[in-house]
Backbone of each chain as ProteinMPNN parsed JSONL, in Angstrom:
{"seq_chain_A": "XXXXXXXXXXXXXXXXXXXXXXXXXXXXXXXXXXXXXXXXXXXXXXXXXXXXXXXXXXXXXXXXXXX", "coords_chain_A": {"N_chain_A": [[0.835, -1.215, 0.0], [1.862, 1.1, 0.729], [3.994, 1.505, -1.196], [2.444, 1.635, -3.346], [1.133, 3.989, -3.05], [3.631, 5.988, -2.848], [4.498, 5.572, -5.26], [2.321, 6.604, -7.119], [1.62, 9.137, -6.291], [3.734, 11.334, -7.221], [3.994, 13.658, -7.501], [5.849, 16.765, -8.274], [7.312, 15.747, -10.351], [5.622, 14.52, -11.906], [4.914, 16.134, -13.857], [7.078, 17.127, -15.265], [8.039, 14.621, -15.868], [6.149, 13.959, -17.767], [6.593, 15.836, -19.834], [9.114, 15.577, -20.767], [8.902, 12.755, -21.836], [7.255, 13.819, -23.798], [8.948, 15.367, -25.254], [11.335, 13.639, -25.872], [9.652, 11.468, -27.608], [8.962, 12.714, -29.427], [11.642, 13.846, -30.844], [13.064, 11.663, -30.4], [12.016, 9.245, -31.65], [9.743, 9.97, -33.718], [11.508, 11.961, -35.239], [14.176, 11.004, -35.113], [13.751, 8.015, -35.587], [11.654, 7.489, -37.289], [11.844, 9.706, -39.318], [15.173, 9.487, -40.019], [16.931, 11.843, -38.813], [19.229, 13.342, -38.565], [20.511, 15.446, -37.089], [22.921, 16.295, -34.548], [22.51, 18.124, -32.766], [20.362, 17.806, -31.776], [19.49, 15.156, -31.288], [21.265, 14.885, -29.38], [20.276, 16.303, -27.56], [17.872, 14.733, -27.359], [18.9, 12.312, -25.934], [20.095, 12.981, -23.924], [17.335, 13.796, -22.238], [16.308, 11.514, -21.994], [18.389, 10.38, -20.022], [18.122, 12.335, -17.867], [14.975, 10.961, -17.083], [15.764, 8.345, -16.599], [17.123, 9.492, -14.174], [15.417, 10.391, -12.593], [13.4, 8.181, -12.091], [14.946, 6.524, -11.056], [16.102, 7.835, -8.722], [13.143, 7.715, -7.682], [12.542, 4.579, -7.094], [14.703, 4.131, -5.386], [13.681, 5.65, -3.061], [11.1, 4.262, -2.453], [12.181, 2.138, -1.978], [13.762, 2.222, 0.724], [11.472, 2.999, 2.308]], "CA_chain_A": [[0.0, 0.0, 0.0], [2.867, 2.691, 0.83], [4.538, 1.705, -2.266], [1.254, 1.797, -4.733], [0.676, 5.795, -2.897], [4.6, 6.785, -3.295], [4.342, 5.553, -7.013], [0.995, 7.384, -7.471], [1.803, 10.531, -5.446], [5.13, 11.761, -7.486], [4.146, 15.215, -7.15], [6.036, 17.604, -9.392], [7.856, 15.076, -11.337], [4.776, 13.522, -12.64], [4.66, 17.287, -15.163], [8.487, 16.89, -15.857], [7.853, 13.086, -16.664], [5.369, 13.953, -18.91], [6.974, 16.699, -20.556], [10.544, 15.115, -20.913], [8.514, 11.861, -22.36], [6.637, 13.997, -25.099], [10.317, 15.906, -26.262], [11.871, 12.446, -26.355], [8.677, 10.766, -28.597], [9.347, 14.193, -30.712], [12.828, 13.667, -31.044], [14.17, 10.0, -30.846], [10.994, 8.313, -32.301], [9.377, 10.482, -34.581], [12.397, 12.831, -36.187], [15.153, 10.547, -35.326], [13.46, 7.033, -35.904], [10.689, 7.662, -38.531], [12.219, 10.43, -40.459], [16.364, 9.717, -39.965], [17.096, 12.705, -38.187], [20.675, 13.354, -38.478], [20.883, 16.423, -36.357], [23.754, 16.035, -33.835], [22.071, 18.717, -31.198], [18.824, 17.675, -31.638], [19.109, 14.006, -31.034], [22.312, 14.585, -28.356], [19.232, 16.768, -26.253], [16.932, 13.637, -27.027], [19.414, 11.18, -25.147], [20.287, 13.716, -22.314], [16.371, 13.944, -21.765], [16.437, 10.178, -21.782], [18.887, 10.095, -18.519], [17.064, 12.677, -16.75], [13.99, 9.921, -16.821], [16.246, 7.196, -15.761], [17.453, 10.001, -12.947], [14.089, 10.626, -11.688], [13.024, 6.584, -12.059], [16.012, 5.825, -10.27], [15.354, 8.388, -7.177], [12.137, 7.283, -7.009], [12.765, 3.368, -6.713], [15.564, 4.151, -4.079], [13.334, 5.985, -2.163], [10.53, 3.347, -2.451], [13.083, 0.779, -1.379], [14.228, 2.676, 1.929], [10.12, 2.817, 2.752]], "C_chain_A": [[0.862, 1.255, 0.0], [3.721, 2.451, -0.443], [3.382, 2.355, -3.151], [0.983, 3.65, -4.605], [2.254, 6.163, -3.478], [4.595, 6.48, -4.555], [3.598, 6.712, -7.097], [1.54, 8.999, -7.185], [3.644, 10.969, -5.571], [5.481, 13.327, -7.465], [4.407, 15.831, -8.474], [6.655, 16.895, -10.35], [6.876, 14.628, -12.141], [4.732, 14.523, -14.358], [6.085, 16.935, -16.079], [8.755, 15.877, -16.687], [7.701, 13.166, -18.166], [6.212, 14.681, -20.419], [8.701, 16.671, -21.533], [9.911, 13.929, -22.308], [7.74, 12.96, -23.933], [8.109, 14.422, -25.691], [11.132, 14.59, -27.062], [10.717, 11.338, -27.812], [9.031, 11.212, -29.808], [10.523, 13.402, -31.57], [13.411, 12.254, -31.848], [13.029, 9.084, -32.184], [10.692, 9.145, -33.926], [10.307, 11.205, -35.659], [13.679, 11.574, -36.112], [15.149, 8.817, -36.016], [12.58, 6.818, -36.967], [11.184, 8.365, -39.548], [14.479, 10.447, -40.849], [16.857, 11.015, -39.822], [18.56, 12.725, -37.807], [21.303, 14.677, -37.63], [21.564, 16.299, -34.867], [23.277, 16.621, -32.401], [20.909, 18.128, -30.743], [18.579, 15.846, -31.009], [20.09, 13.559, -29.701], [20.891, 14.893, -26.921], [18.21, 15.253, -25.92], [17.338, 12.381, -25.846], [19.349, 11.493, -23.665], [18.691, 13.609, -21.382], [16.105, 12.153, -21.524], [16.915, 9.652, -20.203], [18.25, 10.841, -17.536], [15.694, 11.891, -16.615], [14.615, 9.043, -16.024], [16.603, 8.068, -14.545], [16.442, 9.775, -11.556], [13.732, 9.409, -11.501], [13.838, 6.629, -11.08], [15.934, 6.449, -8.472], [14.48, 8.266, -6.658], [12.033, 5.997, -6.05], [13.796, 3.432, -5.282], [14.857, 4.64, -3.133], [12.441, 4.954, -1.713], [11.145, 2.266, -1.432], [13.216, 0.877, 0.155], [12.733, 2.627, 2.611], [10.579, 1.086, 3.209]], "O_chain_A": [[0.589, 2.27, -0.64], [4.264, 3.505, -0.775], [3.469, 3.503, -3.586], [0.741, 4.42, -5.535], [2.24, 6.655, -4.607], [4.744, 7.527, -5.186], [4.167, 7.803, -7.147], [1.778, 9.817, -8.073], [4.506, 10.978, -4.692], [6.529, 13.973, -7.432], [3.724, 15.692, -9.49], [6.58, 17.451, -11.445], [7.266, 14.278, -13.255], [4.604, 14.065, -15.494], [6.125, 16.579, -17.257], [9.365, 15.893, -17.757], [8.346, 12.838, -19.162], [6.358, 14.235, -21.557], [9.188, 17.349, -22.438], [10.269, 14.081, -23.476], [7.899, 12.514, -25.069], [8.464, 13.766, -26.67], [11.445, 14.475, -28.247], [11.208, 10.671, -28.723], [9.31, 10.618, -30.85], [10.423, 12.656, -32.544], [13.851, 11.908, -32.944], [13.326, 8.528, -33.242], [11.295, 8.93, -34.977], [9.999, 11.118, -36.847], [14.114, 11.242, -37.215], [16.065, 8.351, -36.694], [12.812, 5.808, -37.632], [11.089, 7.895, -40.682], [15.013, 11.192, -41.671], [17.311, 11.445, -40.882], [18.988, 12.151, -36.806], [22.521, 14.842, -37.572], [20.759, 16.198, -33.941], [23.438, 16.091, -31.302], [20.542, 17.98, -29.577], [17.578, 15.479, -30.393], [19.989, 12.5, -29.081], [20.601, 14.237, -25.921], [17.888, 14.79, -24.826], [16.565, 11.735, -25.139], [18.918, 10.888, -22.683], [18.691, 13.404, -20.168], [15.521, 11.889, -20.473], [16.297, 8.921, -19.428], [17.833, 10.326, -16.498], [15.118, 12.419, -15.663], [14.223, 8.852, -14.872], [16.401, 7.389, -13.539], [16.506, 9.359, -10.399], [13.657, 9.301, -10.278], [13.284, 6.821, -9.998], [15.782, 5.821, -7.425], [14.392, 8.485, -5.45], [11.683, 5.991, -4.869], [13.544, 2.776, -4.271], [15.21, 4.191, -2.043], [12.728, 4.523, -0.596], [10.67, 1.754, -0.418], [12.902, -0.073, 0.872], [12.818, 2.09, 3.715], [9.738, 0.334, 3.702]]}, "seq_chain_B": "XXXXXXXXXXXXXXXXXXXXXXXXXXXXXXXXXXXXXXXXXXXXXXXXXXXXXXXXXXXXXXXXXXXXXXXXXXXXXXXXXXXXXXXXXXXXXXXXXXXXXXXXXXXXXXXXXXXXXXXXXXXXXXXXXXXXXXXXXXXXXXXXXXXXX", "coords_chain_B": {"N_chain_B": [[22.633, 53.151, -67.043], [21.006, 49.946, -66.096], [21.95, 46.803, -66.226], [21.02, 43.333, -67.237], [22.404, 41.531, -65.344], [23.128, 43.026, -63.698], [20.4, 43.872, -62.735], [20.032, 41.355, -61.709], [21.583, 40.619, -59.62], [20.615, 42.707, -57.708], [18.321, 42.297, -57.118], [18.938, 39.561, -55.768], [20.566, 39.971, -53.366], [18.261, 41.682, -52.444], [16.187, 39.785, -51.792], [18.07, 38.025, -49.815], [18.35, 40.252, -47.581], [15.882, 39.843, -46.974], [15.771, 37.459, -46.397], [17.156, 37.757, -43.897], [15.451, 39.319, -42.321], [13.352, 37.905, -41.947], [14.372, 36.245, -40.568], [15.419, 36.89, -37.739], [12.657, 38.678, -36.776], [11.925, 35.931, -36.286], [13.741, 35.124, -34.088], [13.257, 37.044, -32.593], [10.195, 36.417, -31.647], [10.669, 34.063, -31.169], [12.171, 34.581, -28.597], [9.632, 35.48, -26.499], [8.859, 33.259, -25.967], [9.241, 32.063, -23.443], [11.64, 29.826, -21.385], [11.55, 26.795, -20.022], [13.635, 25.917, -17.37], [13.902, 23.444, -16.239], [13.291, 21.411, -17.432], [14.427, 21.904, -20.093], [12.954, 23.431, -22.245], [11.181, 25.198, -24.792], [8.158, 27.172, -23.169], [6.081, 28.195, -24.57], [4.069, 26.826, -27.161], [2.382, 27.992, -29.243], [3.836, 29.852, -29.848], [6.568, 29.563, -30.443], [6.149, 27.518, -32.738], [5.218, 29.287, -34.813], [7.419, 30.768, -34.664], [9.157, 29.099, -35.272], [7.94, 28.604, -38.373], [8.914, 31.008, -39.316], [11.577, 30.755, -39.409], [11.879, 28.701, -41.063], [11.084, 29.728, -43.619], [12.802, 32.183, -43.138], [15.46, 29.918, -44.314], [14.364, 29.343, -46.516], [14.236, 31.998, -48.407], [16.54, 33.033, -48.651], [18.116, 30.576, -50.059], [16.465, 30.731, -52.721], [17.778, 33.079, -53.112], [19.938, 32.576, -53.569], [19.209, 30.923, -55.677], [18.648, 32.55, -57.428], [20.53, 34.53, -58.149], [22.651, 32.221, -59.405], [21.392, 32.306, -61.362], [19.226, 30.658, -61.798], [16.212, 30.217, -61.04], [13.457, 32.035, -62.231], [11.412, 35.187, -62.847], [8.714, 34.399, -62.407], [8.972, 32.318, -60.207], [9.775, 33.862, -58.165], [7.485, 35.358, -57.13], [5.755, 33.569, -56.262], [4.499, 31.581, -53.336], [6.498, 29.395, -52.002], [6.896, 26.507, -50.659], [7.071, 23.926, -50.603], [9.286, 21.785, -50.228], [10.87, 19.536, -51.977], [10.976, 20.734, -54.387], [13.215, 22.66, -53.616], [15.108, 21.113, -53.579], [15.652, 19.934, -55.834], [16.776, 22.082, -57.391], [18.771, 22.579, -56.312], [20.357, 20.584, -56.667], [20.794, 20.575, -59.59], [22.593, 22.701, -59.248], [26.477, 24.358, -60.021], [28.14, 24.343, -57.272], [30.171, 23.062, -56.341], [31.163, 21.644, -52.954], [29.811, 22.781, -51.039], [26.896, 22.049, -52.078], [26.298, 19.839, -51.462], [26.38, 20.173, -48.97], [24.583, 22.156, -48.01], [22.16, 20.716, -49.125], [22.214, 19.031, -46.474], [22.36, 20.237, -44.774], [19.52, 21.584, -45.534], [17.569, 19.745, -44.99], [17.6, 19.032, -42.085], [16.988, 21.596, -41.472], [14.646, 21.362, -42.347], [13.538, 19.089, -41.09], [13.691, 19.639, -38.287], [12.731, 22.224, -37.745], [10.258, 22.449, -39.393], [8.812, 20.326, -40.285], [8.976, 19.145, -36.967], [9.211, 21.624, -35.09], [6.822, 23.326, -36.092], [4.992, 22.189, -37.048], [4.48, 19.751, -35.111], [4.951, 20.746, -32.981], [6.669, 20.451, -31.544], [8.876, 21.562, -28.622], [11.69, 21.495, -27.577], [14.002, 23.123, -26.533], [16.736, 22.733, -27.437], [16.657, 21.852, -29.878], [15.521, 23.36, -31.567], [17.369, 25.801, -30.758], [19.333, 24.3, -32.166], [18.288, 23.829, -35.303], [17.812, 26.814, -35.521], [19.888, 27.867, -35.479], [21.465, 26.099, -38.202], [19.796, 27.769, -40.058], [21.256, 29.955, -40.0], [23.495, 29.402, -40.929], [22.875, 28.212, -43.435], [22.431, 30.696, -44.434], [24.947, 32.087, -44.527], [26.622, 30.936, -46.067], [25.147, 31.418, -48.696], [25.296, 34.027, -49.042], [27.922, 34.668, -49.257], [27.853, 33.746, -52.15], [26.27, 35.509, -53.299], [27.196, 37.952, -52.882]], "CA_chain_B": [[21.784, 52.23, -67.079], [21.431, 48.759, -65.259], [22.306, 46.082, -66.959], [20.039, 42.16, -66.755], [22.918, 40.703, -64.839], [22.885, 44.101, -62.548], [18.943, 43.392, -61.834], [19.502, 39.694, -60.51], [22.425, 40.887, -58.567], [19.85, 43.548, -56.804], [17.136, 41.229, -56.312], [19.239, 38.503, -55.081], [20.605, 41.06, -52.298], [17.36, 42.108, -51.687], [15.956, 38.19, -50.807], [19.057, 37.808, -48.74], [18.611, 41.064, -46.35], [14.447, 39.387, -46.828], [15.226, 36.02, -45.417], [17.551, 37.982, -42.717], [14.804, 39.569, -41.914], [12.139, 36.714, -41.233], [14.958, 35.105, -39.257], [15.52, 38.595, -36.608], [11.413, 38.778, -36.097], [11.706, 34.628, -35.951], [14.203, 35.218, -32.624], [11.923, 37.915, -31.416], [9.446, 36.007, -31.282], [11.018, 32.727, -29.594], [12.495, 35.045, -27.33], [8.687, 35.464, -26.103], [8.18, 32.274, -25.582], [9.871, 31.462, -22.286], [12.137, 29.066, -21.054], [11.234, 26.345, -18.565], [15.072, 25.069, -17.527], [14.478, 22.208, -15.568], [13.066, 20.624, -18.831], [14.871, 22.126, -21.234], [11.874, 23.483, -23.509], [10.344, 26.809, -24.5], [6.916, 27.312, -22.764], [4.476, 28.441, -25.368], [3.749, 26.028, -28.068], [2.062, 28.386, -29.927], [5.249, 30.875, -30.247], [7.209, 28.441, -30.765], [5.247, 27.211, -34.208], [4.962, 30.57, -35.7], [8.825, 31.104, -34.976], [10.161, 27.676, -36.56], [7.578, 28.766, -39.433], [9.439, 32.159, -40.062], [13.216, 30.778, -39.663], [12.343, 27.854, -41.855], [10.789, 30.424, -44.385], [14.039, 32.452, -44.228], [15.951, 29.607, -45.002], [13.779, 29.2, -48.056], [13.992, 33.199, -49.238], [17.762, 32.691, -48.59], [17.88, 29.678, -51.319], [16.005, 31.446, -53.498], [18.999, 34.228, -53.515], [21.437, 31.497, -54.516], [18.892, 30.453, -56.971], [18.784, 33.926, -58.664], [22.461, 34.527, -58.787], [22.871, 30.973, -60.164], [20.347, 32.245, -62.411], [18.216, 28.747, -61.753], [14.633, 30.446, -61.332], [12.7, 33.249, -63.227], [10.804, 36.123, -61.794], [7.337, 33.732, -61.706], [8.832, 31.997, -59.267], [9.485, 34.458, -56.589], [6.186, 35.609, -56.987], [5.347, 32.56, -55.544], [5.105, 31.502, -51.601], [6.65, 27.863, -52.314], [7.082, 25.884, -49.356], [7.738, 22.268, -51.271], [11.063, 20.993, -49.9], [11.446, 18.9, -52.966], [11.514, 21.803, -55.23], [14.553, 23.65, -53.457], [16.305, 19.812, -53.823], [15.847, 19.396, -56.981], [17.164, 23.169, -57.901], [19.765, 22.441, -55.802], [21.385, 19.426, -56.609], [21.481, 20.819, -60.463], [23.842, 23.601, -59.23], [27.473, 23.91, -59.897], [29.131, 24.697, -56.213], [31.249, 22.223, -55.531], [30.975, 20.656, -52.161], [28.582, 23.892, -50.81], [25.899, 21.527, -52.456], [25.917, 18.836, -50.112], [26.285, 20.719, -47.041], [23.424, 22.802, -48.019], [20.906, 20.089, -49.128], [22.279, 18.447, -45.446], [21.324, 21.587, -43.79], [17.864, 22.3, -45.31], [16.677, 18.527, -44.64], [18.405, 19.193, -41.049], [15.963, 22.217, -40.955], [12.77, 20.586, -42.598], [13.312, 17.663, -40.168], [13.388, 20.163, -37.143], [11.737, 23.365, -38.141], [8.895, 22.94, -39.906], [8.076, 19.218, -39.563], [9.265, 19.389, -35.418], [8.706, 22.574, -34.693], [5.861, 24.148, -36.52], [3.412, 20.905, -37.007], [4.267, 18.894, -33.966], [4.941, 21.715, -32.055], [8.178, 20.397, -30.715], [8.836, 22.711, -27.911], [12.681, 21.051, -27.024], [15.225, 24.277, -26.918], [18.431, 22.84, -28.161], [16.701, 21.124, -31.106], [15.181, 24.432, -31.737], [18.407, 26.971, -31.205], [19.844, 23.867, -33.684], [17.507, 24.45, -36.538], [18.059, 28.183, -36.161], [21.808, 27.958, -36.136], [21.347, 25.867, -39.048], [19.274, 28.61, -40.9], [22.298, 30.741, -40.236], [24.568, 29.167, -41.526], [22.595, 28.36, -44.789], [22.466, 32.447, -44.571], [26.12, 32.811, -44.331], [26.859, 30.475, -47.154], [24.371, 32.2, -49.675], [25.851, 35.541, -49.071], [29.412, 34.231, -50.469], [27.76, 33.405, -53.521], [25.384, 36.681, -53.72], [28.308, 39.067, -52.773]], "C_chain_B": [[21.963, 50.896, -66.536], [21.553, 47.523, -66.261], [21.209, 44.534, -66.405], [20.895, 41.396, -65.698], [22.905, 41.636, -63.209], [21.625, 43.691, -61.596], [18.905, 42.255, -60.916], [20.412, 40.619, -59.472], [21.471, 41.763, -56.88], [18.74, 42.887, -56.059], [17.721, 40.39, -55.427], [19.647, 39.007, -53.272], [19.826, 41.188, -51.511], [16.394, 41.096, -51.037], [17.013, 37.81, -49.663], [18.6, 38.635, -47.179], [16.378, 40.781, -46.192], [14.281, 38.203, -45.576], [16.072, 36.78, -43.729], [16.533, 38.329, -41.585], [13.772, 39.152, -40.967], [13.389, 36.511, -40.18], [15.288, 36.196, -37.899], [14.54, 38.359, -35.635], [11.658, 36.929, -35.878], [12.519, 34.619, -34.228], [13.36, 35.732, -32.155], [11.172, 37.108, -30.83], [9.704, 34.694, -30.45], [11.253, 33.168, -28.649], [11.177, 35.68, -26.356], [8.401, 34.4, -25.312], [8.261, 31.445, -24.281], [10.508, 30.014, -21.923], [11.996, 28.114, -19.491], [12.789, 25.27, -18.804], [15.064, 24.26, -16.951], [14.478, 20.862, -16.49], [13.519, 20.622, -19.638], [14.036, 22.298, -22.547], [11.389, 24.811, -22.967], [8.638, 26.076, -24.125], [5.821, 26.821, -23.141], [4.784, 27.871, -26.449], [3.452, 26.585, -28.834], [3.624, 29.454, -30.598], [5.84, 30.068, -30.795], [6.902, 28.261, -32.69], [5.483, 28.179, -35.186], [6.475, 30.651, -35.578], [9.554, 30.267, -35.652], [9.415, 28.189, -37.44], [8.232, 29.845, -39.831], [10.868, 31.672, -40.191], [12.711, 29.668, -40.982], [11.977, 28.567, -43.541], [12.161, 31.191, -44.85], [15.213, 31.626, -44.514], [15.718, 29.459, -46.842], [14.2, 30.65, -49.118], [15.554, 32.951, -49.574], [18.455, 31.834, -49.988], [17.57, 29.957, -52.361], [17.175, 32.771, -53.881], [19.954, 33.796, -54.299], [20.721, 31.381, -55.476], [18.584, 31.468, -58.278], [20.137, 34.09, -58.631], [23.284, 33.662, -59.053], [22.239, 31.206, -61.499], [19.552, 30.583, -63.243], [16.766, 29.37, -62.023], [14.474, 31.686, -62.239], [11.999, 34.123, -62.191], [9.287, 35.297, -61.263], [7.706, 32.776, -60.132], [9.084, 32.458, -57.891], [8.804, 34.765, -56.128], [5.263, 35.09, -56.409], [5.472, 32.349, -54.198], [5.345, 29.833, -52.075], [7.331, 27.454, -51.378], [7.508, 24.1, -49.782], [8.913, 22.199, -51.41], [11.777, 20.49, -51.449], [11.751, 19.925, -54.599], [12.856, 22.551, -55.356], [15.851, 22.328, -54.086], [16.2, 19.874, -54.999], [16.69, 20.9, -57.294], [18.576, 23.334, -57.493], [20.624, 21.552, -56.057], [21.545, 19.765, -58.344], [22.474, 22.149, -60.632], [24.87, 23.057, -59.09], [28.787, 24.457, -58.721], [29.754, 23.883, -55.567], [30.307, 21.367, -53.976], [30.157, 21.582, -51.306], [27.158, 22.964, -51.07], [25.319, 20.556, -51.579], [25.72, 19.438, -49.099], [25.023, 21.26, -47.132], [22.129, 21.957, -48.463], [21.153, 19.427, -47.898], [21.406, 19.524, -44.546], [19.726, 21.714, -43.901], [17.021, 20.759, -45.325], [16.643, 18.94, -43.365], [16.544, 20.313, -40.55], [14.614, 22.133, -41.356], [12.282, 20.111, -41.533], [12.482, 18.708, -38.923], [12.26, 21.065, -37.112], [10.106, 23.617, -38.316], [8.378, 21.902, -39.558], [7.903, 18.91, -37.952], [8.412, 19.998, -35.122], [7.066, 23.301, -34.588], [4.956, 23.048, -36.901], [3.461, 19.908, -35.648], [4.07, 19.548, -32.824], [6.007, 21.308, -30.756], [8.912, 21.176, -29.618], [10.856, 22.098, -27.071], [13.451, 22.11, -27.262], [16.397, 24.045, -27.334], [18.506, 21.979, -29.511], [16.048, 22.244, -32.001], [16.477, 25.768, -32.045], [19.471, 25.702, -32.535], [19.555, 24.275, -35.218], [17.638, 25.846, -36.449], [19.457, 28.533, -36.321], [22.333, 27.246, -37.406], [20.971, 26.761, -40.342], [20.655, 29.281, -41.22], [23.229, 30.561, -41.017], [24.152, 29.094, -43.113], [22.65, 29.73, -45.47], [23.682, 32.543, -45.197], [27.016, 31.965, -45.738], [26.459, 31.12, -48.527], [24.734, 32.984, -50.031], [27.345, 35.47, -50.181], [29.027, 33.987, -51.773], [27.173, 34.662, -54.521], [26.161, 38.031, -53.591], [28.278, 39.553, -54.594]], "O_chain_B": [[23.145, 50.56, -66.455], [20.911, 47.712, -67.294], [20.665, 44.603, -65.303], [20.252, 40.563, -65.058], [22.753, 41.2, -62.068], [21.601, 43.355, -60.411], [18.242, 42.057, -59.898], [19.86, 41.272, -58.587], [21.586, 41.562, -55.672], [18.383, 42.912, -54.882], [17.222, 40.316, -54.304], [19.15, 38.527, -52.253], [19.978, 41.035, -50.299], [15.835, 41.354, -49.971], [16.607, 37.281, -48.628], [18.501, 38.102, -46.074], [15.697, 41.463, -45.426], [13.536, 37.982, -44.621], [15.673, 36.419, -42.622], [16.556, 37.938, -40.418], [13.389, 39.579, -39.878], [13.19, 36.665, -38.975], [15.288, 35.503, -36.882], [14.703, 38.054, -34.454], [11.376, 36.777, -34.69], [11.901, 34.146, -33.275], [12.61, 35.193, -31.342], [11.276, 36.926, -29.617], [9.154, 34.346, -29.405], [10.846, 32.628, -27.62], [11.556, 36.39, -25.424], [7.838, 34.456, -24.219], [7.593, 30.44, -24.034], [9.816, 29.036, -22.204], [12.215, 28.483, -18.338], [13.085, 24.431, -19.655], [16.199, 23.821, -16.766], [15.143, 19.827, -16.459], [13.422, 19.629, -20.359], [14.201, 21.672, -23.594], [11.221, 25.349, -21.872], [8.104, 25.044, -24.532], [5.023, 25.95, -22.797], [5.835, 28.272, -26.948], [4.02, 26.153, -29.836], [4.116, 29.515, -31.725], [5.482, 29.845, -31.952], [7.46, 28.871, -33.602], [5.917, 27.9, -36.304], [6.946, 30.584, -36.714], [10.428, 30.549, -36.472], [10.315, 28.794, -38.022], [8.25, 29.825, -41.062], [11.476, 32.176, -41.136], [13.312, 29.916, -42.027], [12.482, 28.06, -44.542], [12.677, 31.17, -45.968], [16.162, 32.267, -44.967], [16.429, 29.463, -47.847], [14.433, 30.511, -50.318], [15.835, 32.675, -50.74], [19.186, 32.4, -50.801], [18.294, 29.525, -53.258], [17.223, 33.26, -55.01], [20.581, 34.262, -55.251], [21.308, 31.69, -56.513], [18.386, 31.294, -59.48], [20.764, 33.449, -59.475], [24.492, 33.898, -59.047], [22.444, 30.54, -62.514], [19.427, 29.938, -64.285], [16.171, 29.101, -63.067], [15.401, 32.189, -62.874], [11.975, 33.898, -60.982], [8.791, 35.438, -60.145], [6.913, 32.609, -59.205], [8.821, 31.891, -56.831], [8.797, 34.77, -54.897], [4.215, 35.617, -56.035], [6.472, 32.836, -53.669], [4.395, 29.151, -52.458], [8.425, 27.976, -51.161], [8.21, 23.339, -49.117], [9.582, 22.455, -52.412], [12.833, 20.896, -51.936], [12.529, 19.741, -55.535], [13.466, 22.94, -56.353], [16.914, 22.463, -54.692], [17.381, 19.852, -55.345], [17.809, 20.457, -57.556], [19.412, 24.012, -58.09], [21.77, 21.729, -55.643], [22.565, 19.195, -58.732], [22.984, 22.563, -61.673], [25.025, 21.97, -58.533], [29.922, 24.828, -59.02], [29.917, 23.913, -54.347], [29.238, 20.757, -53.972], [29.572, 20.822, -50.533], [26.27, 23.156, -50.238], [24.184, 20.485, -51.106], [24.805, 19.163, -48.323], [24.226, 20.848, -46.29], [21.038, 22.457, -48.19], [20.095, 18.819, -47.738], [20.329, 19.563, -43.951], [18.901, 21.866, -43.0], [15.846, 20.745, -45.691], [15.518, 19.381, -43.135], [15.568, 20.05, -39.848], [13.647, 22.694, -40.841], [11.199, 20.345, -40.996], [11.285, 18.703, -38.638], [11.148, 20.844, -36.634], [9.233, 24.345, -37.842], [7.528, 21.96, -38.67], [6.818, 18.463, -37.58], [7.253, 19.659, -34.883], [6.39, 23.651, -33.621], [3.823, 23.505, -37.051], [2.426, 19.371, -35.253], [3.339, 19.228, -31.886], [6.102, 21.672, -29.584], [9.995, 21.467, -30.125], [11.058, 22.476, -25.917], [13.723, 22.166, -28.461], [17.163, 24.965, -27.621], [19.487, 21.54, -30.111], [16.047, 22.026, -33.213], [16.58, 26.459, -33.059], [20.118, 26.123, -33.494], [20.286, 24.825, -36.042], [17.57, 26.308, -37.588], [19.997, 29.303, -37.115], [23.448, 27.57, -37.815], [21.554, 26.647, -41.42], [21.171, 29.252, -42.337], [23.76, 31.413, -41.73], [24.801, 29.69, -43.972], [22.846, 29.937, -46.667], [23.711, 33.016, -46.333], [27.983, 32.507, -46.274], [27.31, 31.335, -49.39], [24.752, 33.155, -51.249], [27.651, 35.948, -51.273], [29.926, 34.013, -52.613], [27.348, 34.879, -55.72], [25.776, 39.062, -54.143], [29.024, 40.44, -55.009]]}, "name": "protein", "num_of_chains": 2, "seq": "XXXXXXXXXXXXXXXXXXXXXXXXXXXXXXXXXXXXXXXXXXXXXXXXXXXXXXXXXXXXXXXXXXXXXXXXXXXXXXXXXXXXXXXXXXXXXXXXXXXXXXXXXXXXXXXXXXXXXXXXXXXXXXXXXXXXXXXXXXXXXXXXXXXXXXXXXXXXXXXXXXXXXXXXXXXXXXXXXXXXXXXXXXXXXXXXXXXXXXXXXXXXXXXXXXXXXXXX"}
């Protein structure tokens, strides 16, 4: 039960999530995977926005864990 | 009296300091749009749109400069608002500038990809795939000019 609420109840990350997850769809999927998107800045930002997900995942689960 | 080779020269000039133009008001206007930095993305979606639609425009007027002081198009077609990618490629790949040719059909896919398809229909709001595509424009700028000098 205290896991299923700290999942649920991420607060301000849940906007960041979101908002990281649509740039990356943009980016990696749609321009870099559908259309070959050879742009060096554009697909370096897509990766970087990639690790800030795994950042935030990763702080979450550790905190989870310590619960 | 001016001479026919005088006239392109003036026109071509005067598309150059055209597309500079769009691309100036195209900053302005991103620089509206605010920056949220924990995300790394401008704000307003709508700004945004309208500003990739004016840089990717003055890459196009830009192109169009080379393609009058190549003497590739005619006056009907400036007259025109022509936004079909595959038009500038094709006009482009029968010019004779050396290795300028590649870089510049790399670039204006570069800023299709981002710009107009990204930017201005998806509404792509990522800022460093955004100041890409406009540092891209630039450069297609700064290439053009060497040829329109």
């Amino acid at each position: 039960m205290l896991i299923y609420q700290s999942v649920n109840s991420i607060g301000k990350d849940r906007d960041l999530l979101k908002k990281l997850l649509k740039d990356i769809y943009e980016i990696l999927h749609v321009n870099g995977y559908y259309r070959s998107l050879q742009d060096k800045k554009a697909i370096d930002s897509g990766f970087e926005k990639v690790e800030k997900i795994i950042k935030i995942v990763v702080g979450r689960i550790w905190w989870i864990i310590k619960i | 009296m001016v001479d026919n080779k005088n006239i392109k020269k003036i026109i071509a000039v005067n598309k150059i300091n055209l597309s500079k133009n769009y691309l100036k008001d195209a900053k302005t206007l991103l620089g509206k749009a605010g920056i949220d930095p924990e995300a790394s993305r401008y704000i307003d979606g709508k700004i945004v749109s309208e500003a990739s639609k004016k840089a990717y425009l003055s890459a196009l007027e830009a192109l169009k400069a080379l393609f009058i002081a190549k003497e590739k198009i005619d006056s009907s077609f400036l007259k025109k608002k022509i936004k079909n990618i595959s038009i500038y490629n094709k006009i482009l790949t029968e010019l004779d500038i050396g290795k300028d040719k590649d870089f510049l059909l790399n670039l204006l896919k570069s800023v299709y990809d981002i710009l107009y398809l990204g930017n201005y229909y998806r509404v792509l709001q990522d800022k460093k795939s955004i100041d890409s595509g406009f540092e891209k424009v630039e450069k297609i700028i700064k290439i053009v000019e060497n040829y329109v000098k």
